[in-house]
C-alpha positions as CSV (number, residue, x, y, z in Angstrom):
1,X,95.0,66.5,96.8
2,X,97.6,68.8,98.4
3,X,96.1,70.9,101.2
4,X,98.0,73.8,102.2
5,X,96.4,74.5,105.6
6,X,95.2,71.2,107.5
7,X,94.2,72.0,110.5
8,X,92.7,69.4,113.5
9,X,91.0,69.5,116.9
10,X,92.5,73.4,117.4
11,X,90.9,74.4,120.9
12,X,91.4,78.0,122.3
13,X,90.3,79.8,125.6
14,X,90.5,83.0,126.9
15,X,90.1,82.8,130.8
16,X,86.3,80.8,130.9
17,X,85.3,81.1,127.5
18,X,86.0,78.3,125.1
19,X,86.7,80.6,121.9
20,X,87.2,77.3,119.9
21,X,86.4,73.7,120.6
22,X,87.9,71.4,118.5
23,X,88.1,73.0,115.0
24,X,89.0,70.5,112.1
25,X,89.6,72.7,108.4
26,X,91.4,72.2,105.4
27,X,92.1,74.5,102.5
28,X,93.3,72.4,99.0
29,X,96.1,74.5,97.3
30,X,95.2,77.1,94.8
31,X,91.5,77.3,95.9
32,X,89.2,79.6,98.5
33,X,88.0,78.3,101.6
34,X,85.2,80.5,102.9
35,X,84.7,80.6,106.7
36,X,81.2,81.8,107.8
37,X,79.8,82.3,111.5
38,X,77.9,84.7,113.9
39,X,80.4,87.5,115.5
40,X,82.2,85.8,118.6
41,X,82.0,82.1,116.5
42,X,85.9,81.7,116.3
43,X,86.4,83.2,112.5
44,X,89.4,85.2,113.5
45,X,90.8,83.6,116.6
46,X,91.3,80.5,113.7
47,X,92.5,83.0,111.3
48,X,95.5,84.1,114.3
49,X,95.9,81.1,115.5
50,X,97.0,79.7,111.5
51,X,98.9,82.8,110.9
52,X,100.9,82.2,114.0
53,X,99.8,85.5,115.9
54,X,98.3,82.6,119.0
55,X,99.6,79.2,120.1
56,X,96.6,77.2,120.2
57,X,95.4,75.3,123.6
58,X,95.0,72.1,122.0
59,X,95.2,70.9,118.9
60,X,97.4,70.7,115.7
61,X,97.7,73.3,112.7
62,X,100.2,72.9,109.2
63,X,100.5,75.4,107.1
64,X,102.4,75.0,103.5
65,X,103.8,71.7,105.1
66,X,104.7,73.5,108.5
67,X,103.7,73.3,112.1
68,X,102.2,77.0,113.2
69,X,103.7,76.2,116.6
70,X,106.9,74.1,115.6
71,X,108.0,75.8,113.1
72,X,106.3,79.4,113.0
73,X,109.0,81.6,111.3
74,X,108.8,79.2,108.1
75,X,104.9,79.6,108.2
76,X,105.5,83.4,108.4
77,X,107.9,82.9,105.3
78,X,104.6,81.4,103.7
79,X,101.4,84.0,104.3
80,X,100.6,87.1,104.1
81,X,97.0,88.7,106.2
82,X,94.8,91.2,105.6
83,X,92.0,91.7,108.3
84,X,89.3,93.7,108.4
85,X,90.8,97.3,108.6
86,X,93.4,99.0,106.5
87,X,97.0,98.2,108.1
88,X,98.5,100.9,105.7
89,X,100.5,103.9,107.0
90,X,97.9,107.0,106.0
91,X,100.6,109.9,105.8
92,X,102.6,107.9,103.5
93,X,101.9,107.2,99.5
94,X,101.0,103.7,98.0
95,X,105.0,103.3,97.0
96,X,106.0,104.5,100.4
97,X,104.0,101.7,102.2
98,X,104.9,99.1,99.6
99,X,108.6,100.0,99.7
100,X,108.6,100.1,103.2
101,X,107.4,96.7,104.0
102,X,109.7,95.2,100.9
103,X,112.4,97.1,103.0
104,X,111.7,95.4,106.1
105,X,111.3,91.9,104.3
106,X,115.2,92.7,103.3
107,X,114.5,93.7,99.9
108,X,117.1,95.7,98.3
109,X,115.8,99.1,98.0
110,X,116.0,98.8,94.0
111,X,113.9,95.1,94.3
112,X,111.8,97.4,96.5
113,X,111.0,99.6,94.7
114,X,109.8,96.9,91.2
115,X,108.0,95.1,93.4
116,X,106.1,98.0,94.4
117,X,105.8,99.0,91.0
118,X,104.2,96.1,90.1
119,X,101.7,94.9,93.0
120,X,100.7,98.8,92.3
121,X,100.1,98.2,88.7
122,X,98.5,94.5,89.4
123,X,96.1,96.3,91.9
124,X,95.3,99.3,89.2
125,X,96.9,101.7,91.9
126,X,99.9,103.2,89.3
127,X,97.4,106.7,88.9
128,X,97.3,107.2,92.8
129,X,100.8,105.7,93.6
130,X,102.2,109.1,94.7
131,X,99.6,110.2,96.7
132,X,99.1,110.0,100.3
133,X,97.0,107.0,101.3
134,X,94.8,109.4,103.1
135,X,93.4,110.9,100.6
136,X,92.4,107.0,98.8
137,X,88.8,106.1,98.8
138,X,87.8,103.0,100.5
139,X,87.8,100.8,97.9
140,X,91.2,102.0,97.2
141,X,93.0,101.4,100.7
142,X,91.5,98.1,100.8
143,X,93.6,97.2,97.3
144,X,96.6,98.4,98.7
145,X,96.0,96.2,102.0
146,X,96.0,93.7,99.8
147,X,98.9,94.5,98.1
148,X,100.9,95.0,101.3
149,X,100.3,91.2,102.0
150,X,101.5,90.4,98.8
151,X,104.8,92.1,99.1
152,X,106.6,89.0,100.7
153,X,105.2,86.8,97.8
154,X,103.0,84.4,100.0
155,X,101.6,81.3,99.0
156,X,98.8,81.5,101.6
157,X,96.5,84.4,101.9
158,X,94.7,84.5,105.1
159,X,91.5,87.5,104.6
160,X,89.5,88.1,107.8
161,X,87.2,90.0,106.5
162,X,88.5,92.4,104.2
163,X,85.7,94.2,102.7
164,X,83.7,95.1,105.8
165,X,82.2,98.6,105.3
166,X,82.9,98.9,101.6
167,X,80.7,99.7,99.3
168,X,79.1,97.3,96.4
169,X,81.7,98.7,93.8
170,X,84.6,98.4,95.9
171,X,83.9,94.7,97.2
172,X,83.3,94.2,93.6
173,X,86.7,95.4,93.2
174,X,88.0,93.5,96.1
175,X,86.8,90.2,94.8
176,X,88.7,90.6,91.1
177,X,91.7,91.0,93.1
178,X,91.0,87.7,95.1
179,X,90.4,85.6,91.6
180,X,93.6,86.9,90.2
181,X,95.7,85.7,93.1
182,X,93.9,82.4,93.2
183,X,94.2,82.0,89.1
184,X,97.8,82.8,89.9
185,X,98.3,80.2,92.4
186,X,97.4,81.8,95.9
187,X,95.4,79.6,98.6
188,X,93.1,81.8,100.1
189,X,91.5,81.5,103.6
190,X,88.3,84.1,103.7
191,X,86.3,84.8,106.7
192,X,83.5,86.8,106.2
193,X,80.0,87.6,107.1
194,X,78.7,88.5,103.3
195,X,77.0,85.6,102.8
196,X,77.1,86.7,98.5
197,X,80.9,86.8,98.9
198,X,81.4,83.5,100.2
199,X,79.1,82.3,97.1
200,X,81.2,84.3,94.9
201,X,84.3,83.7,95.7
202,X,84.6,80.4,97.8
203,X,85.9,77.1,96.5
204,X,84.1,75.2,99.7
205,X,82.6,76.7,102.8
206,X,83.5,76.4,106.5
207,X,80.2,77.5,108.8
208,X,81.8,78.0,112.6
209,X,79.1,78.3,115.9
210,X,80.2,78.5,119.3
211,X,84.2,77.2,118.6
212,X,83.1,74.1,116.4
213,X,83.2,73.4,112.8
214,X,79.0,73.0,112.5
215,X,78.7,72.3,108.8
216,X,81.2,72.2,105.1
217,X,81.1,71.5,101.7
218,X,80.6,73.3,98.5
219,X,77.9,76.3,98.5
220,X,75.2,73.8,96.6
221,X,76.0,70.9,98.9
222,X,75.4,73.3,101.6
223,X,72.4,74.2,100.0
224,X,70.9,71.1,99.5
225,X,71.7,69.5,103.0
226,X,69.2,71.5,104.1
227,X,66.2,70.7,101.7
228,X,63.6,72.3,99.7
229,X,63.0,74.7,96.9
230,X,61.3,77.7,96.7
231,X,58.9,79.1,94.3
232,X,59.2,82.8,93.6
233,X,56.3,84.7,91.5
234,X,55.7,88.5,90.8
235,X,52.6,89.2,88.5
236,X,52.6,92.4,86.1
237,X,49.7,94.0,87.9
238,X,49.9,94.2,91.8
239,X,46.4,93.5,91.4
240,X,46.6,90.3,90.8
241,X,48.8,89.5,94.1
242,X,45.3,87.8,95.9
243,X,45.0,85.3,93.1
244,X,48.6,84.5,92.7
245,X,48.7,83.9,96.7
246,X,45.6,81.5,96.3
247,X,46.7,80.1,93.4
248,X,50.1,79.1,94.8
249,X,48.8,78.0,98.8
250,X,46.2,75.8,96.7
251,X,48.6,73.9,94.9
252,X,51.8,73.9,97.4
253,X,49.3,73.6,100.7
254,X,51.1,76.2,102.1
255,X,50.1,79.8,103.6
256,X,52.8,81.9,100.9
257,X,54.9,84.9,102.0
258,X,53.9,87.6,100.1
259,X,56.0,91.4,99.8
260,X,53.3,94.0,98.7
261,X,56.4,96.3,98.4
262,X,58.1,94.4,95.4
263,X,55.0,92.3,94.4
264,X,56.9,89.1,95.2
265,X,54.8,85.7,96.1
266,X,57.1,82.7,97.8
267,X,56.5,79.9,99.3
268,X,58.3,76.3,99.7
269,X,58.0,74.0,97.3
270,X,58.7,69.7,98.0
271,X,58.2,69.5,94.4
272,X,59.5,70.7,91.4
273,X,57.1,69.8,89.1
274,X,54.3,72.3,90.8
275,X,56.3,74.8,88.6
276,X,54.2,73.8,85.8
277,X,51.3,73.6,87.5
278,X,51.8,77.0,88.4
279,X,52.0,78.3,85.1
280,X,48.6,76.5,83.4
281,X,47.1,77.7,86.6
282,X,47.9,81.2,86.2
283,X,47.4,81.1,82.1
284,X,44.1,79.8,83.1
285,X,43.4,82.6,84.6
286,X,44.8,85.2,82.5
287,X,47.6,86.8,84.9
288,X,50.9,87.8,83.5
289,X,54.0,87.6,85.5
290,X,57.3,89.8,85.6
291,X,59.0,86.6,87.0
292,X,58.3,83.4,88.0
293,X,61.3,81.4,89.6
294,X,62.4,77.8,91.5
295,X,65.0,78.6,93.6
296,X,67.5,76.6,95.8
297,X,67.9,78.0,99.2
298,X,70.3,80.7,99.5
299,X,73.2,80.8,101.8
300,X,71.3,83.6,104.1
301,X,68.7,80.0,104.6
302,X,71.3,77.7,105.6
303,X,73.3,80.3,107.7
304,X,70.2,80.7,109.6
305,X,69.0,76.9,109.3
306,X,72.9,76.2,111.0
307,X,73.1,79.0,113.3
308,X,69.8,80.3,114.7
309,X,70.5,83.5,113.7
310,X,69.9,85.8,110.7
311,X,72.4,87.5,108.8
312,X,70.8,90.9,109.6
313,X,71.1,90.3,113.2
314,X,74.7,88.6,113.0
315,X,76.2,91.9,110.8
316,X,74.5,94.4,113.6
């Protein structure tokens, strides 16, 4: 397997604190690696250090086949970033900013100008390409972020987390951008704290804590390692909540958590075939459900099972 970014044992400080502490990652060619981890956990002192904007402490870091420290101008050659706020020039138009940076790359101002033709039309910009960025909405700048790292052709993408403050539609429209670049080739390294994104988008996760690497694997292995199942039930009539909550604490022996607001019954589950049970018992009884679900844990339940912390609190 050919990795494009290999990193091992990377350690940084900043006066007394350790920012990392001997972070180990690895990104396979063509595929996302998601990093996940409360603010202050190392995301984007990584992400830096990898895109050569730090020297790490200690440690070792290759991207494409190059040392970030040895041999940083052929690593620059080799990425383009995008972090969390729009690095576009606001007074100028899409073309502008595009030809600009193809400019500064040494572009011929006629290879300038097609490439910004076509990273406008590949990020279904062409309609607003005339028009000062400022007036772009947010989903809009973020695409032409995007684009701006793309003008150098990288084959590594580094994305600290570039949809934060967008709204559903536009991270919707951030994430067809990222498939396209990874069906055409592109490694991506995402940090984020969007738990669905990482489960959307991600190949393999990395889960930072205090500078170390604390779990990583695929979003089901993750998922798994930390055990359990959950059964989810939401009868027709909120009347029937009490019985649905006895029903399921009689045959899981467990207290459910019940949402009066939605009409949702949960509670863990050590085996699946209590599903079934489940469903006689409430046939039995004559109670219709809306939905009745066994469910892996989600990423929000390992985040918190890894870290100590929910998402709600990390994103504040």
């Amino acid at each position: 397997m050919s990795l494009a970014i290999e990193a091992e044992g990377l350690v940084k400080r900043f006066g007394e604190t350790a920012a990392l502490n001997g972070v180990d990652l690895a990104a396979p060619a063509g595929k996302v690696v998601g990093v996940l981890g409360p603010n202050g956990a190392g995301k984007t002192t990584t992400v830096r250090i990898l895109a050569t904007l730090l020297r790490p402490d200690a440690g070792r870091a290759m991207v494409g086949g190059y040392d970030v420290t040895g041999d940083p101008h052929r690593v620059r050659s080799l990425i383009g970033l995008t972090g969390q706020y729009a690095s576009v020039d606001e007074d100028l138009s899409g073309t502008e900013n595009l030809m600009l940076l193809g400019r500064l790359l040494d572009l011929s101002r006629a290879g300038a100008k097609a490439r910004a033709v076509r990273l406008l039309e590949q990020f279904e910009l062409t309609e607003a390409a005339g028009r000062a960025v400022k007036t772009y909405s947010g989903g809009m700048r973020r695409r032409l972020d995007l684009a701006a790292s793309l003008v150098s052709r990288p084959q590594v993408l580094f994305l600290d987390e570039p949809t934060t403050g967008l709204d559903p539609h536009a991270r919707n429209e951030v994430w067809q951008m990222v498939r396209r670049l990874v069906a055409d080739g592109v490694t991506v390294l995402l940090t984020t704290q969007y738990l669905d994104e990482a489960d959307n988008l991600a190949d393999s996760i990395v889960v930072i804590d205090h500078g170390r690497v604390v779990a990583e694997g695929r979003a089901d292995e993750l998922k798994r390692r930390i055990g359990g199942q959950t059964i989810q039930v939401r009868p027709n009539s909120a009347a029937d909540m009490d019985a649905v909550a006895r029903i399921v604490a009689d045959l899981t022996g467990m207290i459910p958590a019940r949402d009066d607001d939605v009409g949702l019954i949960t509670a863990p589950v050590s085996d699946p075939v209590l599903l079934s049970a489940v469903v006689r018992r409430m046939d039995t009884a004559g109670i219709v459900v809306d939905e009745l679900a066994l469910r892996l844990p989600s990423l929000d339940d390992v985040f918190l099972a890894l870290t100590g912390k929910p998402v709600a609190e990390v994103a504040e």
